[in-house]
Structures are given as structure tokens and as C-alpha cells.
Backbone bond lengths (Angstrom), bond angles and torsions (degrees), N, CA, C in turn:
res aa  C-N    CA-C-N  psi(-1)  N-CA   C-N-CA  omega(-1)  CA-C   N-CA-C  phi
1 X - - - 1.455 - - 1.531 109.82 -
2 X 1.695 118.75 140.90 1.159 97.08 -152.28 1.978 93.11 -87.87
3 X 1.410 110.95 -8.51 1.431 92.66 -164.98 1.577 113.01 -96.54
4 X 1.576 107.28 19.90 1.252 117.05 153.85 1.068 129.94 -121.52
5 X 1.759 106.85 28.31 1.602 107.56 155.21 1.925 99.82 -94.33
6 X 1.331 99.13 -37.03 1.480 100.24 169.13 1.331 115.50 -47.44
7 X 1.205 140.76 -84.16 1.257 130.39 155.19 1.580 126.61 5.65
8 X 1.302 112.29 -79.11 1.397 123.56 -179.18 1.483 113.11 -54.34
9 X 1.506 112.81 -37.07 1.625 112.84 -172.26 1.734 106.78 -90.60
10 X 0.955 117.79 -7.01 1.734 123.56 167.75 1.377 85.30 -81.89
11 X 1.730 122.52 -83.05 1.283 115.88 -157.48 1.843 103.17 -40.51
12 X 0.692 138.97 -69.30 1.796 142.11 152.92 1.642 114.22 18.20
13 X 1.453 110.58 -83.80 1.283 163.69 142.52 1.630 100.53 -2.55
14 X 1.513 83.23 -88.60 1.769 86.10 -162.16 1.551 97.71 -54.49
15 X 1.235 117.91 -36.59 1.449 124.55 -161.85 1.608 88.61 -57.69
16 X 1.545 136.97 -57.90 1.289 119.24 -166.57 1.560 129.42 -73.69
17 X 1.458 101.42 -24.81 1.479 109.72 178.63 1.782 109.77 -74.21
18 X 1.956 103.87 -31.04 1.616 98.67 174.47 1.262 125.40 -88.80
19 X 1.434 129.00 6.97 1.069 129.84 -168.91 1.761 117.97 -49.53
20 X 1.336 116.21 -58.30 1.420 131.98 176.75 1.704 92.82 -42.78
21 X 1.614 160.17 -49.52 0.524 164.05 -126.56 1.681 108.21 -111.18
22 X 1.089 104.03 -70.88 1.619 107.24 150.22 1.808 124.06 -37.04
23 X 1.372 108.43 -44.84 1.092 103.70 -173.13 1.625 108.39 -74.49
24 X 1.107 118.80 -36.56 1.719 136.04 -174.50 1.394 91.70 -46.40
25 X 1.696 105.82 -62.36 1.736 105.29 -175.35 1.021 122.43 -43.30
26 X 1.327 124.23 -54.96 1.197 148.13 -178.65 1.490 127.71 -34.69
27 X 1.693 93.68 -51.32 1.232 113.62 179.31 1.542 119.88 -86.76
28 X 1.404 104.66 -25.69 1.287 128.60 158.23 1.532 109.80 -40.82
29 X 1.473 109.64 -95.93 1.594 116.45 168.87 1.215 111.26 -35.78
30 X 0.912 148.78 -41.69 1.981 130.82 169.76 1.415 114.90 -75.98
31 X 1.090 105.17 -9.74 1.995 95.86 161.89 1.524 105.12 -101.65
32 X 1.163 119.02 -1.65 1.118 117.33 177.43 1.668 97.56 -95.59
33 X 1.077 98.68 -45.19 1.741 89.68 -179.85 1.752 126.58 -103.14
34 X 1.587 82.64 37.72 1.627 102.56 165.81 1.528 119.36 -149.27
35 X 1.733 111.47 17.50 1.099 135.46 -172.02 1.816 110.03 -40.83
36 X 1.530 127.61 -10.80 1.355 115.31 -166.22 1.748 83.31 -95.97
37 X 1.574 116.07 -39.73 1.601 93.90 -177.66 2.037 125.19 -29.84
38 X 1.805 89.91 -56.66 1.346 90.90 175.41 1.084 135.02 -53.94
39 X 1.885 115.46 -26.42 0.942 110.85 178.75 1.515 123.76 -88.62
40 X 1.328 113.29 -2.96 1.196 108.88 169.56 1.420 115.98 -105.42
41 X 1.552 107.70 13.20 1.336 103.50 174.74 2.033 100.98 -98.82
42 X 1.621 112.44 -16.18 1.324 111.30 -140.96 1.896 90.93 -123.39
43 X 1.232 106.88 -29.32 1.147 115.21 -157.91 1.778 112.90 98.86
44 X 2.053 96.03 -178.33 1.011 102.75 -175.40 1.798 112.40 -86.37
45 X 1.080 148.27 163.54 1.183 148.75 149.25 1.597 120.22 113.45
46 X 1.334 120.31 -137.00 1.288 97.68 -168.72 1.617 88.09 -123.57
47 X 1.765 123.10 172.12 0.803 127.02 -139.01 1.790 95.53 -102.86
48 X 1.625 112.92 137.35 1.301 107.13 -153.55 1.589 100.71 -94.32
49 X 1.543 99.65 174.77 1.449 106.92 -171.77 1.521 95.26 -116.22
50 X 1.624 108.87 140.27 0.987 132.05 159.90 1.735 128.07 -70.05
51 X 1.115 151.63 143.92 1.320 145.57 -175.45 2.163 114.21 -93.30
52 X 1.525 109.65 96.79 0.905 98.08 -167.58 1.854 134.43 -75.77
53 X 1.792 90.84 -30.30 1.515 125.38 175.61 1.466 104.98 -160.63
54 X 1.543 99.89 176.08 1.021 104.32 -166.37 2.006 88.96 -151.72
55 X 1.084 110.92 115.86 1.811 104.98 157.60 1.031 125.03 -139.32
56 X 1.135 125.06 -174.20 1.794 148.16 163.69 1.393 113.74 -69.37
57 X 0.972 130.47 110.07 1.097 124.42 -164.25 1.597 108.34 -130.92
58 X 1.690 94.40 106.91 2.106 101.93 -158.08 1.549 90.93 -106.90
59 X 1.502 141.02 54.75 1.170 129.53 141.90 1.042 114.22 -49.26
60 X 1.600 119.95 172.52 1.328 141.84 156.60 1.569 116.83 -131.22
61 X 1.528 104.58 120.64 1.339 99.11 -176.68 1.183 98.40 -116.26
62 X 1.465 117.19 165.73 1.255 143.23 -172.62 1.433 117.70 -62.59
63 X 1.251 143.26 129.83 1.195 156.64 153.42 1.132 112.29 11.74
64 X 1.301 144.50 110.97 1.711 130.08 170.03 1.211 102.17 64.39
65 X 1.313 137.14 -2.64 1.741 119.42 178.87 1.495 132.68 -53.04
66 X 1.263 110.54 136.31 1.438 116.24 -151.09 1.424 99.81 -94.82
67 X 1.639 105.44 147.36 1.305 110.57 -161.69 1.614 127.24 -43.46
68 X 1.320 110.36 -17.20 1.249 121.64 -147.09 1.814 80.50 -96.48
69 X 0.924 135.13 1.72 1.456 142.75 -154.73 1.501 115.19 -113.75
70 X 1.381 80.18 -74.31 1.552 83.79 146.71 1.560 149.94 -63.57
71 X 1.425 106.46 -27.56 1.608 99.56 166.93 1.750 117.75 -56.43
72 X 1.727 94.68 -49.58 1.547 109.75 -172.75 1.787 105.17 -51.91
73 X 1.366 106.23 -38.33 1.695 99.53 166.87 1.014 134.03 -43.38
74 X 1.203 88.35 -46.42 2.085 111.12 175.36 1.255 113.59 -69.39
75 X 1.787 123.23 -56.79 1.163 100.02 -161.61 1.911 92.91 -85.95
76 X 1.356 136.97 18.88 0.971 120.84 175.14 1.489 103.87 -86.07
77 X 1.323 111.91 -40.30 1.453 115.46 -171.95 1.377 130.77 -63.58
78 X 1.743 116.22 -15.80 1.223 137.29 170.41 1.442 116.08 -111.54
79 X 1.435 133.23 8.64 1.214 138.25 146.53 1.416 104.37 104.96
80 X 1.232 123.19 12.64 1.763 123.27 177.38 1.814 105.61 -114.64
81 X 1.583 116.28 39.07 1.187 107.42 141.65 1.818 147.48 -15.28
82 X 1.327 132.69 95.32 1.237 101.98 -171.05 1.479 113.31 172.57
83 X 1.320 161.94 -164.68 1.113 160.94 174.76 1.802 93.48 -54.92
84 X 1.041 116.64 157.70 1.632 140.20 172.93 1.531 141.64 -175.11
85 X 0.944 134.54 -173.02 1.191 129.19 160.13 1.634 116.59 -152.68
86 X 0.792 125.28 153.06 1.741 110.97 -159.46 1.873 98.31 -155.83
87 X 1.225 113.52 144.57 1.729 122.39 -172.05 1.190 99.79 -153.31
88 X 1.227 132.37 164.61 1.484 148.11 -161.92 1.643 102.89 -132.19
89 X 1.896 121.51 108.70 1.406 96.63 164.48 1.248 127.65 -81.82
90 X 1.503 105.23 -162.58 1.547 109.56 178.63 1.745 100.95 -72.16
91 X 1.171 146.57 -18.26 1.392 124.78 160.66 1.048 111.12 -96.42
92 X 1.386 120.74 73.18 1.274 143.24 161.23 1.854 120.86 44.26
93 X 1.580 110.73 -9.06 1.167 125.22 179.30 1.730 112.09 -78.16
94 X 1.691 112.09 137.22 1.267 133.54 -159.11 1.541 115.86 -99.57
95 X 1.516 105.91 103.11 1.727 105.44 -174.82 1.278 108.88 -88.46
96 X 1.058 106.75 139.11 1.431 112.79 167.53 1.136 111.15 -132.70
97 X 1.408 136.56 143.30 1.483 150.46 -160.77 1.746 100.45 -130.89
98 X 1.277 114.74 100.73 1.467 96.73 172.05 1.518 120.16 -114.61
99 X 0.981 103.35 101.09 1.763 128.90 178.38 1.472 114.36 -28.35
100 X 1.281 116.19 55.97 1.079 120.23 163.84 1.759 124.27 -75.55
101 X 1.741 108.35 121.07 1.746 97.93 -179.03 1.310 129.30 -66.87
102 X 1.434 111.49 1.71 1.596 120.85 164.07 1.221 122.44 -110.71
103 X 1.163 121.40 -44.80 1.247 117.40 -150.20 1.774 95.22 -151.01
104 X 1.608 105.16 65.06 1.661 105.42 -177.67 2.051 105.19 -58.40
105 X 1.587 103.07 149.48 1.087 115.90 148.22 1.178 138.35 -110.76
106 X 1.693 125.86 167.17 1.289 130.10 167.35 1.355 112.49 -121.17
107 X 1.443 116.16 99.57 1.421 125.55 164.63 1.701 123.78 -55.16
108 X 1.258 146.31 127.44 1.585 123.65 152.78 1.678 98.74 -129.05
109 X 0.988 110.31 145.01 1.128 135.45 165.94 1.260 135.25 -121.33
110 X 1.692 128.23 108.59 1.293 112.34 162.99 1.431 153.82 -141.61
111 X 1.283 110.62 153.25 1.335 82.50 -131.98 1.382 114.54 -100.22
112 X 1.566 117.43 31.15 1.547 124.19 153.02 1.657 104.05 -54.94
113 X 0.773 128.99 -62.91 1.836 142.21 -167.81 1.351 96.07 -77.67
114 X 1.586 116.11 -65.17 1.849 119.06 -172.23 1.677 90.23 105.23
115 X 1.380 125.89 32.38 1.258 123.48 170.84 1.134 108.95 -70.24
116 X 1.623 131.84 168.23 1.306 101.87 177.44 2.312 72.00 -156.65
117 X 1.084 116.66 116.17 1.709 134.29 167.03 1.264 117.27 -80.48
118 X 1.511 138.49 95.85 1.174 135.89 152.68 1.948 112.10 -74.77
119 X 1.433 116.40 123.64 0.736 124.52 146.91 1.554 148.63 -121.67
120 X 1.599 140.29 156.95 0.837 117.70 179.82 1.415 141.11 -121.98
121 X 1.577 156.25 139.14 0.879 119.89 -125.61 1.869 88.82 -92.96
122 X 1.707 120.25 162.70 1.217 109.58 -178.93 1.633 101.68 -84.51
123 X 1.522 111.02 165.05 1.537 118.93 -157.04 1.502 102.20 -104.27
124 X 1.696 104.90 120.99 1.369 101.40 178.34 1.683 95.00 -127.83
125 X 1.573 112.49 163.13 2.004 87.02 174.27 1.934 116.42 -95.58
126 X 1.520 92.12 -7.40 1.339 95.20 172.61 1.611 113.67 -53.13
127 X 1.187 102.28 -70.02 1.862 99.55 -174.82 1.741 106.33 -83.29
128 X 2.014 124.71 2.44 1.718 84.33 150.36 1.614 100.16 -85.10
129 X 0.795 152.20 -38.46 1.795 148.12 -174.09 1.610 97.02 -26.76
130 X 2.299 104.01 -48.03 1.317 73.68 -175.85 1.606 131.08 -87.50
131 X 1.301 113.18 -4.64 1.314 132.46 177.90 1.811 107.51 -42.27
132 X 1.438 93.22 -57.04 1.440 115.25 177.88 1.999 111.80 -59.50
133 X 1.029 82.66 -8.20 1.328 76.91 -171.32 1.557 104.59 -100.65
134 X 1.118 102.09 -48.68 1.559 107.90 -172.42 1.452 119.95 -111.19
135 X 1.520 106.85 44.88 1.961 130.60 164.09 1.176 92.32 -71.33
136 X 1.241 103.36 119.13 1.651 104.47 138.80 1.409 102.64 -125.52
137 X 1.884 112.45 159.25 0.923 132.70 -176.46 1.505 132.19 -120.10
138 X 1.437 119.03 -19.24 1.596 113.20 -159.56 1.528 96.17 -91.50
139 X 1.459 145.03 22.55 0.770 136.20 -123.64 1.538 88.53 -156.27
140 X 1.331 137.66 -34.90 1.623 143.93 -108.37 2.025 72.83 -139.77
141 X 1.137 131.54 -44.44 1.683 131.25 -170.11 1.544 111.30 78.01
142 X 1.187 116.18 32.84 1.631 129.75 174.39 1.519 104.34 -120.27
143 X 1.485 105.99 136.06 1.491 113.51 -177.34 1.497 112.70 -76.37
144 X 1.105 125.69 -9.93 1.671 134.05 -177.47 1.701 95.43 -93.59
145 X 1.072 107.68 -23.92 1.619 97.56 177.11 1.454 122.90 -93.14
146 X 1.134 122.47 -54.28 1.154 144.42 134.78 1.841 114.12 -8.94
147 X 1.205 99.32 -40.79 2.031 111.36 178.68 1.473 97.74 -94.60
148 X 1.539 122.02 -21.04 1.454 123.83 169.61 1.282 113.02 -51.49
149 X 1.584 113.60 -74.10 1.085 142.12 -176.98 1.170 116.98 -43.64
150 X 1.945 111.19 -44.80 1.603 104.07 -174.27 1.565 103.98 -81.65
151 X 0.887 119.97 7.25 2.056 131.79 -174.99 1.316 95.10 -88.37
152 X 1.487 124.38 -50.05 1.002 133.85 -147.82 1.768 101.21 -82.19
153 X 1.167 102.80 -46.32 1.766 122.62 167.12 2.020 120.98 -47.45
154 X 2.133 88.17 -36.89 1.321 90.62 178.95 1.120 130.66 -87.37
155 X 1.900 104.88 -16.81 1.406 111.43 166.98 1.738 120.57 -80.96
156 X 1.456 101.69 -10.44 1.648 98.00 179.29 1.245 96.12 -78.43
157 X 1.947 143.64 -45.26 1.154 126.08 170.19 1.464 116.35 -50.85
158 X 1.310 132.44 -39.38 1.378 125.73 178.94 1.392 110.61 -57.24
159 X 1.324 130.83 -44.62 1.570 129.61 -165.45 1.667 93.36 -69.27
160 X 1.486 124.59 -35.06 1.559 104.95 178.23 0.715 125.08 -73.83
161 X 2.126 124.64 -32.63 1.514 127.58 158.15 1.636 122.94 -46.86
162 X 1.357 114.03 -40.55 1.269 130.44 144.68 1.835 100.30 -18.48
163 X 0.850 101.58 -113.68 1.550 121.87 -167.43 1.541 102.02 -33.63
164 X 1.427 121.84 -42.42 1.394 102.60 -164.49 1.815 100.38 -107.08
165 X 1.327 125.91 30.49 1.276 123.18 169.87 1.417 100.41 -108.86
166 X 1.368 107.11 -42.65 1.832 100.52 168.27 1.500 122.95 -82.48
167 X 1.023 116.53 -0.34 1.716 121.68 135.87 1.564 98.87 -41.93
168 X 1.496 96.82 -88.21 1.512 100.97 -173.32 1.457 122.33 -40.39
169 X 0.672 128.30 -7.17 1.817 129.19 -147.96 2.029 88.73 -118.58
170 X 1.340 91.65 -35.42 1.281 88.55 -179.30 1.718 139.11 -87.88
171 X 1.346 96.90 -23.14 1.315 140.63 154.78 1.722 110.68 -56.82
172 X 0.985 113.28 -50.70 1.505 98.27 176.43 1.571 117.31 -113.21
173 X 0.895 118.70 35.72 1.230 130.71 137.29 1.560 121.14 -85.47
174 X 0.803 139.79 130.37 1.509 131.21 -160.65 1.523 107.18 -111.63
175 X 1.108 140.00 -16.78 1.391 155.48 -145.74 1.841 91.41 -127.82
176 X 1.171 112.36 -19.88 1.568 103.42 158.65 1.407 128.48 -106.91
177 X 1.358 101.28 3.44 1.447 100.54 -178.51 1.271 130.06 -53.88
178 X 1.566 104.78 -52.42 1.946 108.25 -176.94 1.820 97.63 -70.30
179 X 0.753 157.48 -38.50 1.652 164.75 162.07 1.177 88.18 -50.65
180 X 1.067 160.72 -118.14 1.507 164.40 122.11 1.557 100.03 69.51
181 X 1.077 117.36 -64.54 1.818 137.86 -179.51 1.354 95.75 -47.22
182 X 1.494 89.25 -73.84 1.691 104.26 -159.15 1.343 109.02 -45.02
183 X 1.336 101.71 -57.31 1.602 106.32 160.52 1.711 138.20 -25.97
184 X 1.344 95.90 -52.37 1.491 109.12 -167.74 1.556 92.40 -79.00
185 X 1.475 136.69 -74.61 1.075 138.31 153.44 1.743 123.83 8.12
186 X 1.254 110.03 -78.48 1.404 116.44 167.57 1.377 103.88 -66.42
187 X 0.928 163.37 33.62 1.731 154.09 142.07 1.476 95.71 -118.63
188 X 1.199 143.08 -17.76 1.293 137.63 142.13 1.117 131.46 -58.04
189 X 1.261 120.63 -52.66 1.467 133.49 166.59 1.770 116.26 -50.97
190 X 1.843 99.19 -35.17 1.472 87.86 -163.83 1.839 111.94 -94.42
191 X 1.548 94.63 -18.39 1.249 102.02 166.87 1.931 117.89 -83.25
192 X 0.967 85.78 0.07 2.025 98.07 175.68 1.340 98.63 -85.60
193 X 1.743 121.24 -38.09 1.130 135.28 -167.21 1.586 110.69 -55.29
194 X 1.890 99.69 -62.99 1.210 122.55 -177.01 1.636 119.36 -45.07
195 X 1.502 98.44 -45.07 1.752 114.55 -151.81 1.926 93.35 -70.41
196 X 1.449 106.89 -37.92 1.581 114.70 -172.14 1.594 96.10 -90.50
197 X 0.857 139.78 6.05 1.947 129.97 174.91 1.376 113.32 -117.33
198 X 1.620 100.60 -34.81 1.365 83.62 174.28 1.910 132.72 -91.61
């Protein structure tokens, strides 16, 4: 039948072009569900930043410009353009966090002095796995993120085509059906199990 060679060669397909994506998860969820290794390899807390430079930093920003304005000045002016998030503490000094998937930084700036701290975070693969895991993009106003996000959108439709092409795939095979059942059944049952115990 021809619309279950179609079927089979997408299910195929997507499987080779998503692999890197699958695997991220993958690897993701087992550091997630082996999280004390790290911590007894890394310690407790969150993962520290190293000090990369340090300058003077003689911008001029605009009148009343709002924080969100000013960071992008900054990190435009020193070449780390890009997704961020940025807050002001109570000593008046300006954080900026720029969400980098390799190699995140911590900006501060302040601007009694006009110091301006690049730091970086040190590299472990436990927390980039989780970086990778928990990007989002349509949200951030960067076109690389934004192409994250819609990737990220296309592989959640693939994992359901996933599931419901090997339905199909399984279904017409006839010689797998009762195996097939039993199958489907017990991963129903055990995840029915889970959802009510835990």
C-alpha cells in the first residue's frame, strides 16, 4: 500500500534528521535522574562563575533608558549580543545574565565607577545538558532562538507522529498483533500504574 510506505519512510526519516534531539533528552533525563552523582562530584549549589575581564565602560545611554535598553547596549558593545535577562540590585548595580548555550555569562555593571565585570560561567556537562533542555526561544526576540523553539515545536509533533505511525505500522502487520497488544497494554497499565502511585 502506497500510503504505508509513506508512513514507514517519514517514521525512518524523521527518526534520522531528529536523532541529536532525542539524544539531548535522553541524556538530559539521566542527569536528571542521577542528579546526586553530580552533586557529589560538583558540590551543592549552583554552578559558579569564573571572572573573565574586567573594563571601563564609557557608553552613553539615553535619557531614562529602561533597563532592558541598556543591557542590549552593553552586551552589544562588547560583542555578546543575544537572548538575556537583566535586573537591577539594591546597590544600584546592573545584572545581566546572557543565556548563552555554551558558555553562559554574567555581566555587572556599575555605574557609580562605570565598571563593567564580564564573567563566565565554569563548564560542566551536567548543567549545559540542562541549558539544552530548558531553551526556550519565541519569547527572547532573537532569530536563532525563535528557530530553536520552532525545532523544538517540530520535534514535539514528530514524537506524536512517532507514536501514532507505529500504531500504524503495528496494526498492519498481523502476525504482531497479539504481541503488539500485550505490549501496548502493559506500557499502559504500567504508566496508569505510575500516574495513580506516585
Amino acid at each position: 500500500m502506497m500510503i504505508s510506505k509513506v508512513v514507514r519512510r517519514t517514521h525512518m526519516y524523521l527518526a534520522l534528521v531528529l536523532f541529536p534531539w532525542v539524544l539531548m533528552y535522553a541524556l538530559r533525563t539521566l542527569v536528571m535522574n542521577h542528579r546526586a552523582v553530580f552533586v557529589n562530584a560538583y558540590g551543592e549549589g549552583p554552578v559558579p562563575f569564573v571572572e573573565e575581564r574586567r573594563l571601563v565602560y564609557d557608553g552613553v545611554f539615553p535619557e531614562n533608558a529602561e533597563l532592558r535598553t541598556v543591557s542590549k547596549q552593553i552586551l552589544m558593545s562588547v560583542g555578546l549580543d543575544g537572548a538575556h535577562g537583566v535586573s537591577r540590585r539594591e546597590d544600584g548595580t546592573i545584572a545581566i545574565n546572557r543565556n548563552d548555550l555554551v558558555t553562559p555569562r554574567r555581566l555587572t555593571y556599575s555605574p557609580s565607577d562605570r565598571t563593567l565585570v564580564i564573567e563566565r560561567m565554569e563548564p560542566r556537562a551536567n548543567a549545559f545538558l540542562e541549558r539544552f533542555h530548558r531553551r526556550r526561544g519565541y519569547a527572547a526576540g532573537y532569530a536563532l532562538d525563535t528557530a530553536w523553539a520552532l525545532s523544538v515545536d517540530l520535534f514535539i509533533i514528530a514524537m506524536v507522529f512517532w507514536a501514532l505511525s507505529g500504531l500504524w505500522m503495528w496494526w498492519e502487520m498481523k502476525v504482531t498483533r497479539r504481541l503488539g497488544l500485550t505490549s501496548l497494554l502493559a506500557g499502559a497499565g504500567l504508566f496508569a500504574l505510575y500516574l495513580l502511585a506516585l
